[in-house]
C-alpha positions as CSV (number, residue, x, y, z in Angstrom):
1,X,-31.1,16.6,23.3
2,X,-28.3,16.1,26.3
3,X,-24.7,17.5,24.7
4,X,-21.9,15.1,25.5
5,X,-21.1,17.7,28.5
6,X,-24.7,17.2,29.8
7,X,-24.7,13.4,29.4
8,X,-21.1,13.1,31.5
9,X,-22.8,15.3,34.5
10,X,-26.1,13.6,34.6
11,X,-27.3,10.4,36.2
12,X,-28.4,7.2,34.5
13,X,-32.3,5.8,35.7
14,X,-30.4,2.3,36.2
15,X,-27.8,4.4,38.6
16,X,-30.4,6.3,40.1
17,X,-32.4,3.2,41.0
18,X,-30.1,1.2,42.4
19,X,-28.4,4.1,44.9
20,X,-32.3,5.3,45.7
21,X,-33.8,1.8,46.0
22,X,-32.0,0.9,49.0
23,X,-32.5,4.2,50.7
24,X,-35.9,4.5,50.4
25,X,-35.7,0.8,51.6
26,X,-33.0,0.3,53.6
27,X,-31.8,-2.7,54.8
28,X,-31.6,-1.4,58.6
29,X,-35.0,-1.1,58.6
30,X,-36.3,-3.8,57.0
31,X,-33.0,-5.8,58.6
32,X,-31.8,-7.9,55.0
33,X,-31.6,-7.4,51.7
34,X,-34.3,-9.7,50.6
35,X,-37.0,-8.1,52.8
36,X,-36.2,-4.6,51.5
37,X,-36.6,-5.5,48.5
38,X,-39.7,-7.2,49.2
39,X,-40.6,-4.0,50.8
40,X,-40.2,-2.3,47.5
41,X,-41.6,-4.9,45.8
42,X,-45.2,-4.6,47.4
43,X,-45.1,-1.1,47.3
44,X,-44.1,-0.7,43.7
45,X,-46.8,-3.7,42.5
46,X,-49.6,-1.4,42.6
47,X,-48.3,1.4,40.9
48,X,-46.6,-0.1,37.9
49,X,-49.0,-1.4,35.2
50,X,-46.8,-3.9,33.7
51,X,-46.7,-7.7,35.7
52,X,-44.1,-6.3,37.8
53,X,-41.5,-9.5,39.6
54,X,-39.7,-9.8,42.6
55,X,-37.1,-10.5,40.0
56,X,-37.0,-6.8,38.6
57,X,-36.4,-5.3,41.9
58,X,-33.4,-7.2,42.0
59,X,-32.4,-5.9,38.8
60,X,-33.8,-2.1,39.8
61,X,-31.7,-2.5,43.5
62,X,-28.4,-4.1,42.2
63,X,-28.4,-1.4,38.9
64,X,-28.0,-5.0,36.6
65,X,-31.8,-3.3,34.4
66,X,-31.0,-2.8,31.3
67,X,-33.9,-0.1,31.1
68,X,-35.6,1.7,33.7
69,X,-39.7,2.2,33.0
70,X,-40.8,6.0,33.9
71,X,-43.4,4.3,36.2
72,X,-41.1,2.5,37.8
73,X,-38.9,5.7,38.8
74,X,-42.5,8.1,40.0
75,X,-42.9,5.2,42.5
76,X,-39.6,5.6,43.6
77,X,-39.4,9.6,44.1
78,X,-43.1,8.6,45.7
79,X,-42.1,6.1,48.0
80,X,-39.6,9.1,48.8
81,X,-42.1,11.4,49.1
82,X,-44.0,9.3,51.2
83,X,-40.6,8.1,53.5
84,X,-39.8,11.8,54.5
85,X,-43.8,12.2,55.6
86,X,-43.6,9.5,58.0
87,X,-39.7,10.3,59.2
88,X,-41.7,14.4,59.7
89,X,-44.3,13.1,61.4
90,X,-42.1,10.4,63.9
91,X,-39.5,13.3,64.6
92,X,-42.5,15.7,65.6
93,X,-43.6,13.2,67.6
94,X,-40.1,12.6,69.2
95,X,-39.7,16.3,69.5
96,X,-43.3,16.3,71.5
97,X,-41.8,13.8,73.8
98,X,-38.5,15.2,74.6
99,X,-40.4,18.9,75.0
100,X,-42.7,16.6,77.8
101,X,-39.9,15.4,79.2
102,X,-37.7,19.2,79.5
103,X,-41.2,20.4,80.9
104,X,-41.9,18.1,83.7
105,X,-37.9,18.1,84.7
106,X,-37.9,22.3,85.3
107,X,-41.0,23.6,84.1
108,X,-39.8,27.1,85.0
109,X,-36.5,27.1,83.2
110,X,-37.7,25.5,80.0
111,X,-41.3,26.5,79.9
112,X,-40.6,29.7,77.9
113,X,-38.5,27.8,75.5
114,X,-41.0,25.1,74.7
115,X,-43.2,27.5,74.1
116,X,-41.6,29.9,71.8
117,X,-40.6,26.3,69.8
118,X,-44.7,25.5,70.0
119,X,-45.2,28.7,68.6
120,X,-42.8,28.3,65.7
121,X,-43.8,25.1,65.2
122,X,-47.3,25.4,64.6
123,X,-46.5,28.6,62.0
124,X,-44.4,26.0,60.4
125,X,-46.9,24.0,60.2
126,X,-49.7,26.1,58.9
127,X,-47.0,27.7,56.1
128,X,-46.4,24.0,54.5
129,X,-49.9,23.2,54.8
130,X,-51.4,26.3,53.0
């Protein structure tokens, strides 16, 4: 059990959903309100067994829930998860670009660079992977 010290310092689930909610589906993305929530909405359907509404997201996003379900919160730290796989993965890709870029500008005064960054790259890669 939290002490009252504990309790003061620590986040509610309604607080956590509604600052998380709209990060994980944020508005500039999905360019209003409504369709991030929507957003969240579809991904969160599947992976809640209760008959989960638009309605609750509403609640979950404007921290108005009285309760917050544990499923509801494992597919928000998934949809997390899952968000800064695909922001990895676009950056790499950017980074691939830009490297392309640098390389076809002066390939002799940024070839060693590009490939010491390969180089660290890829043991990045293989150390999260394994």
């Amino acid at each position: 059990m939290l002490s009252k010290n504990d309790k003061s310092k620590s986040m509610s689930d309604t607080l956590y959903m509604k600052e998380n909610l709209p990060l994980v589906w944020s508005v500039e993305r999905f360019w209003s309100v409504k369709a991030a929530q929507y957003a969240a909405y579809v991904f969160m359907k599947p992976r809640v067994v209760k008959d989960l509404k638009l309605r609750r997201i509403r609640q979950l996003w404007e921290g108005k829930a009285g309760r917050v379900d544990g499923e509801e919160k494992d597919a928000v730290r998934l949809a997390q998860i899952e968000e800064a796989k695909h922001e990895r993965a676009a950056l790499r890709a950017r980074l691939d670009r830009l490297d392309g870029l640098l390389a076809a500008v002066d390939e002799e005064f940024h070839g060693p660079t590009i490939a010491i960054l390969r180089e660290q790259a890829s043991r990045q890669g293989r150390a999260s992977r394994g």
